[in-house]
MARBA-906750 format. One line per field, with one value per atom (N, C-alpha, C): x, y, z. Coordinates in steps of 0.2 Angstrom, whole numbers. Layout:
BEGIN
X: X,...
Y: Y,...
Z: Z,...
//
This chain:
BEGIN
X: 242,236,234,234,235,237,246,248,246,244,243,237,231,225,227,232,234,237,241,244,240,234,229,227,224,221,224,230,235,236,235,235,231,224,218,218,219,217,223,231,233,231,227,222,219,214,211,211,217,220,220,224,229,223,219,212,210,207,206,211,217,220,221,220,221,212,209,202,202,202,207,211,216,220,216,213,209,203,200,195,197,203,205,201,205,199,193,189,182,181,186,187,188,193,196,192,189,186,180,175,168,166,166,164,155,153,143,143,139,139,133,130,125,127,127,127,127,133,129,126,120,117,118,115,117,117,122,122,119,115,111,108,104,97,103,107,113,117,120,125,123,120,118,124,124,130,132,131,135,132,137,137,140,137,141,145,155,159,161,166,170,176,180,186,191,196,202,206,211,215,220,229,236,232,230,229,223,219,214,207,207,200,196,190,187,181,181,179,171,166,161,163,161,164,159,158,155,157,156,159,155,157,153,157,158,164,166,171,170,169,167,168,173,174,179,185,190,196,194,189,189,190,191,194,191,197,191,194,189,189,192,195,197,195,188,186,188,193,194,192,184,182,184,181,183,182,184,184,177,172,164,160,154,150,153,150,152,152,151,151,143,140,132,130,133,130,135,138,143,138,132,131,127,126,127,130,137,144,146,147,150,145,139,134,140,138,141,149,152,157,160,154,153,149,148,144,143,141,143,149,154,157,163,164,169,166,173,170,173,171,171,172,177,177,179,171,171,174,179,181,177,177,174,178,180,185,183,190,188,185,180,175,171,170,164,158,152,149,147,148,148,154,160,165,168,172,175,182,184,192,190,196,196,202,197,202,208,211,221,221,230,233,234,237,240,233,230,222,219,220,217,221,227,230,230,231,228,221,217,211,212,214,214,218,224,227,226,220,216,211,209,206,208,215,220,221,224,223,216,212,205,204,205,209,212,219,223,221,218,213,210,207,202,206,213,215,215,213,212,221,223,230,229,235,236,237,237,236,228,224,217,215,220,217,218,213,212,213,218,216,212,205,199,203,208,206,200,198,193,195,196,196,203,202,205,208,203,207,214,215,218,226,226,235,235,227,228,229,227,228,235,236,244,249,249,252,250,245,245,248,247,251,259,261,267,267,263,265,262,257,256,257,256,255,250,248,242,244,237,238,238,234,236,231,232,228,224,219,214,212,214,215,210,204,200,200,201,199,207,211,218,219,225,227,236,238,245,248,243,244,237,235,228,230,238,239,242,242,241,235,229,223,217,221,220,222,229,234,228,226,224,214,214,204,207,212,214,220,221,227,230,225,226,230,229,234,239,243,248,245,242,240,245,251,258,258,259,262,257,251,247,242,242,240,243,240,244,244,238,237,238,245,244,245,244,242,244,253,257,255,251,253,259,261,266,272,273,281,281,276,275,274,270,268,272,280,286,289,287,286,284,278,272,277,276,278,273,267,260,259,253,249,244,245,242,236,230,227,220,221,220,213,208,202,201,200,197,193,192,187,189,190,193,185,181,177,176,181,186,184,180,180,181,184,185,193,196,200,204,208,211,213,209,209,220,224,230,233,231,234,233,226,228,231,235,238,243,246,251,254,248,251,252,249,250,255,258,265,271,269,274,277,268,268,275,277,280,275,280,275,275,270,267,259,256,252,247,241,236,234,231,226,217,215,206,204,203,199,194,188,181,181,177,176,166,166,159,159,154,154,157,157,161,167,168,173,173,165,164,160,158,156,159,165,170,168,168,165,156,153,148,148,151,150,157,154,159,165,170,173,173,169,168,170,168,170,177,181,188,193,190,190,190,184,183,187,189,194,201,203,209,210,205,203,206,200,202,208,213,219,222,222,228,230,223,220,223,223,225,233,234,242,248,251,256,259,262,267,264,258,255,254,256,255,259,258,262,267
Y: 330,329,322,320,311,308,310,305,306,312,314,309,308,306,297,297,289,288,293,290,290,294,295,289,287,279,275,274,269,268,274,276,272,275,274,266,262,255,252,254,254,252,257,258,254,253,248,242,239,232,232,236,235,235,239,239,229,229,224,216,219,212,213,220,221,217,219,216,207,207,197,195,199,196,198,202,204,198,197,191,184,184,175,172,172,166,165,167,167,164,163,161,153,153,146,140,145,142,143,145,145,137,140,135,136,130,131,133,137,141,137,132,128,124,123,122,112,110,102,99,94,91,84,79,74,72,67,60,55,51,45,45,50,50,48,51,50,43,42,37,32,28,24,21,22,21,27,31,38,43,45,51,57,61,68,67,70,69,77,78,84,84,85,85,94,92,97,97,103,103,107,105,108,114,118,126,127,122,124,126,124,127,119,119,116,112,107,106,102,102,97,92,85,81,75,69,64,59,52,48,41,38,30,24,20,18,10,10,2,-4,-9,-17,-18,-23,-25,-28,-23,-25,-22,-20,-17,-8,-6,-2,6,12,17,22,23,30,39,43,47,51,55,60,67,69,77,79,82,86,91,95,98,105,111,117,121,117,119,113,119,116,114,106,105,97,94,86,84,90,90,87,93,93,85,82,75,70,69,64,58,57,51,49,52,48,47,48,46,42,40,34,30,28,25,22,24,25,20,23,20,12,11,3,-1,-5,-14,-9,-14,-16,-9,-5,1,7,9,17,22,25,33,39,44,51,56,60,65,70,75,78,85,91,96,100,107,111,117,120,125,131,135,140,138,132,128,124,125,123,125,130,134,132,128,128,135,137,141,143,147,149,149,151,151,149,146,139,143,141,141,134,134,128,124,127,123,123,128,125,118,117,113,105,107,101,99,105,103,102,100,98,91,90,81,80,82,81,77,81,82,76,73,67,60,61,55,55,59,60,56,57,53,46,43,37,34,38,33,33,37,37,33,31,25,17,16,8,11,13,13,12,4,5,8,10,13,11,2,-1,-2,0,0,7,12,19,20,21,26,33,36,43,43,49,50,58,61,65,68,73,77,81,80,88,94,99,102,97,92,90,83,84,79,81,88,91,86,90,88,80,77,68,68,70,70,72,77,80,75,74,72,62,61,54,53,60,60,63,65,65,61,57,49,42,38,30,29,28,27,19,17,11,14,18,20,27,29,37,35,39,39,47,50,56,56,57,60,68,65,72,79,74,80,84,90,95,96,97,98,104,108,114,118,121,127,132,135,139,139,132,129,130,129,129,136,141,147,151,147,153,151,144,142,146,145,153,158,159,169,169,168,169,175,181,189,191,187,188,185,189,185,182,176,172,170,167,164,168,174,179,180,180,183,179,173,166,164,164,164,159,153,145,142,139,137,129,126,120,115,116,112,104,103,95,91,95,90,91,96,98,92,88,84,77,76,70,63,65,63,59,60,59,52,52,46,39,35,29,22,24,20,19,14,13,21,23,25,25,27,27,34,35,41,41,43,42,49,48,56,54,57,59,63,61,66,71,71,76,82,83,89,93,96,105,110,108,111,111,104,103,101,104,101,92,87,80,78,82,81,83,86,90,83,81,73,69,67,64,65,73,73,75,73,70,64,62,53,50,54,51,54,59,61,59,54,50,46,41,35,29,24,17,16,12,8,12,12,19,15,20,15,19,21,27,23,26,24,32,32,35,34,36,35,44,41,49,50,47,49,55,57,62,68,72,77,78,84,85,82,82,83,75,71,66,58,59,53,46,47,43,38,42,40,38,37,36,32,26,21,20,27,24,23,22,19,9,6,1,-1,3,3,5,10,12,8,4,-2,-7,-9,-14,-12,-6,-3,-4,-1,0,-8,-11,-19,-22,-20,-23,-21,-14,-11,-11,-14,-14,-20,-26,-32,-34,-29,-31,-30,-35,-35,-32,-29,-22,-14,-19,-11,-12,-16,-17,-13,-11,-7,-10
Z: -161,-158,-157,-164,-161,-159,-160,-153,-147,-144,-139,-137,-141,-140,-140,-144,-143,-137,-134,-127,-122,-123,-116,-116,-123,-123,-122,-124,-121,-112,-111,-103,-99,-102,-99,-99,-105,-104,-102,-100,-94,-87,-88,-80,-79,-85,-84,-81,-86,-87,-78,-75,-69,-65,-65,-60,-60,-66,-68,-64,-64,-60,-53,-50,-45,-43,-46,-45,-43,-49,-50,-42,-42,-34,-29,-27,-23,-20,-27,-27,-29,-30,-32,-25,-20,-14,-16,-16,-19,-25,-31,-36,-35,-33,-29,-24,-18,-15,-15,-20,-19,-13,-7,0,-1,-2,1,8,10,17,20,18,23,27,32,38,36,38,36,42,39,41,45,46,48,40,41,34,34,41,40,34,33,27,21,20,13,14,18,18,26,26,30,35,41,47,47,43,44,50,53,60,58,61,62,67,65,70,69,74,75,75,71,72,73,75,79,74,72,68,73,69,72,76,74,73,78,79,84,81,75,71,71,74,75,68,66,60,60,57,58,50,50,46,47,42,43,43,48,50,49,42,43,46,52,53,49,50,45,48,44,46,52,56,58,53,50,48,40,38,33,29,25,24,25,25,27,20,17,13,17,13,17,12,13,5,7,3,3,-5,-5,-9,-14,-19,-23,-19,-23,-20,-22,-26,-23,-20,-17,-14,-6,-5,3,1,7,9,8,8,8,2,-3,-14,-13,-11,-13,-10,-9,-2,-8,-13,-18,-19,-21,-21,-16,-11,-2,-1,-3,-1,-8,-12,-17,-16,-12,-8,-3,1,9,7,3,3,5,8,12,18,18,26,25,19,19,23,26,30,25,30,27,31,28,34,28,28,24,29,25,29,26,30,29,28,24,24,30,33,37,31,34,31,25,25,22,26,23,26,34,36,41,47,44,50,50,55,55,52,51,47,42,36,30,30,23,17,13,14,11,8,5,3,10,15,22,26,26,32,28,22,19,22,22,23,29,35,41,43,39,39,39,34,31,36,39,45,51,54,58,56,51,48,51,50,49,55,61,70,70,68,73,71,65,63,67,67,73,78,81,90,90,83,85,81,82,81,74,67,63,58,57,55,47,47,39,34,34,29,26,31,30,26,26,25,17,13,7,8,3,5,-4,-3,-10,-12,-18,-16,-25,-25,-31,-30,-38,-40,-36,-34,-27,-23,-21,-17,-18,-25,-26,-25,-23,-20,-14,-10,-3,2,-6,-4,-6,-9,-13,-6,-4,4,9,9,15,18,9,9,8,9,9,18,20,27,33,32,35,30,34,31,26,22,21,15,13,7,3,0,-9,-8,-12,-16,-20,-22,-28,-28,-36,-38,-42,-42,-46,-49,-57,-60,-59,-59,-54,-59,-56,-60,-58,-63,-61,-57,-55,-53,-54,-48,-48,-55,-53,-55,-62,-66,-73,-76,-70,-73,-75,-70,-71,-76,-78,-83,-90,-92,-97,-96,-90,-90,-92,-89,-91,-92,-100,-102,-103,-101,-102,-97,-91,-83,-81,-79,-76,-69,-70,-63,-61,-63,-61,-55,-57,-51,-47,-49,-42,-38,-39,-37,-30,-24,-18,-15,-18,-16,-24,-24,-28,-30,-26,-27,-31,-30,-34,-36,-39,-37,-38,-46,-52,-44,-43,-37,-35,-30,-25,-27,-33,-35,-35,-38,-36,-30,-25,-19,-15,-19,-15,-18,-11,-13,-10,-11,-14,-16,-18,-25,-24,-31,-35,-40,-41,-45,-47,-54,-55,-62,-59,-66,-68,-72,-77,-84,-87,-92,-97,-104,-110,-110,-107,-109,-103,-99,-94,-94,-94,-96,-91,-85,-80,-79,-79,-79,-86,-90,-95,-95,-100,-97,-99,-104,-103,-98,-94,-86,-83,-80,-78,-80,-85,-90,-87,-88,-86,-78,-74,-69,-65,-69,-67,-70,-78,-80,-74,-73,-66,-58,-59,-54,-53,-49,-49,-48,-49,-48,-42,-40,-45,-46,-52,-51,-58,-58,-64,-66,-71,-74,-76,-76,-79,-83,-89,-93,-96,-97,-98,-103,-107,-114,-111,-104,-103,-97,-96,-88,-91,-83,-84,-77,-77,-74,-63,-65,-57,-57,-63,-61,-65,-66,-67,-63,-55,-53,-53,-55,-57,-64,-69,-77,-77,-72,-74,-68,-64,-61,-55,-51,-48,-45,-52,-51,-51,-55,-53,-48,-43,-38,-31,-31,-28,-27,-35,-34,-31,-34,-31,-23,-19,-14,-7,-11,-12,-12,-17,-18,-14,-15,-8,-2,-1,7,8,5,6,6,1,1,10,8,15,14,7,7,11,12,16,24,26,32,35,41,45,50
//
């Protein structure tokens, strides 16, 4: 009789468990991409010279994005955001950003902020795609281009500077992998296996052959701060790190990095190894 009543309950939370992951992979995009669904606005009130532009991706999914242009000859930021909120909740730091004679092209992700489609690993990349396209339509050469990426989006700057010109990267807050960061929330699941975007960076990192520079915060609670650690040592040179035990996960740039970022910006822009 007790075995029997043990095998039912071994059964039953069985069941459970399996519900419980089917549940999990059912809802991971939701998990991943929590997108803000408001509609953005214009940016002047946020980021001063800033417009609403439209951009076009491979795939034909139409994007709303925000456009500061730069000085004559000065440099442009390329921000691809974290996987919440929008370009909207960021419009202090993309003013902070955009300052004096630097431009800026916040990119929107498709099914954020009310574009249309939904966000994946590849829509994402064909999004920032579709960034670097309007750039070069307008004269914009790729000694002048930063790719920003946060958080999320720090795979997406990573890809995309391996598939354009750019002058350097700036990684905020990175992770070696979505699917790293999930195994360490729920270590009770096999995420490895049912994770369908997963957001290799450490695979790719290897690759870039730009200046690099990479800020984080030992006080990470989102991202493990040794996961940025260990993607930057993954990195190649020529590459830099900034670390601050202030902030958190979503505000490294405000709590200090910022000024580093600048000068980065700064040096890469100017160098004649980046000329095209």
């Amino acid at each position: 009789m007790l075995s029997r009543l043990l095998i039912v309950t071994l059964a039953a939370l069985v069941a459970i468990y399996g519900l419980c992951m089917i549940v999990l992979y059912l809802r991971q995009d939701r998990l991943v991409f929590p997108a803000g669904t408001q509609k953005l606005g214009a940016p002047d009130a946020a980021i001063p010279g800033a417009y609403a532009i439209t951009l076009v991706t491979k795939d034909g999914v139409t994007l709303d994005a925000w456009y500061k242009p730069p000085a004559s000859g000065a440099p442009v930021l390329v921000y691809l955001h974290g996987n919440a909120g929008s370009l909207a909740t960021r419009g202090r730091r993309l003013a902070m950003l955009a300052e004096g004679k630097t431009g800026l092209l916040g990119v929107e992700y498709r099914g954020y902020a009310g574009n249309p489609g939904k966000p994946s690993q590849t829509g994402l990349v064909r999004d920032a795609a579709a960034a670097m396209t309007f750039l070069h339509e307008r004269g914009i050469a790729p000694r002048r281009i930063v790719l920003y990426g946060e958080s999320l989006g720090t795979y997406v700057a990573v890809k995309t500077a391996l598939d354009w010109p750019v002058a350097g990267v700036v990684l905020d807050s990175p992770y070696t992998s979505v699917a790293d960061v999930a195994a360490k929330r729920y270590p009770y699941a096999p995420v490895r296996a049912l994770i369908r975007n997963r957001f290799d960076t450490d695979r790719i990192v290897g690759g870039l052959r730009v200046p690099l520079l990479v800020i984080r915060t030992t006080q990470d609670r989102t991202v493990p701060p040794e996961e940025s650690l260990a993607l930057f040592e993954a990195a190649p040179e020529p590459k830099e790190v900034w670390t601050t035990a202030r902030g958190t996960h979503s505000s490294v740039l405000e709590n200090g990095g910022l000024g580093p970022v600048l000068r980065f910006v700064t040096r890469v822009t100017a160098s004649p190894a980046t000329s095209p």
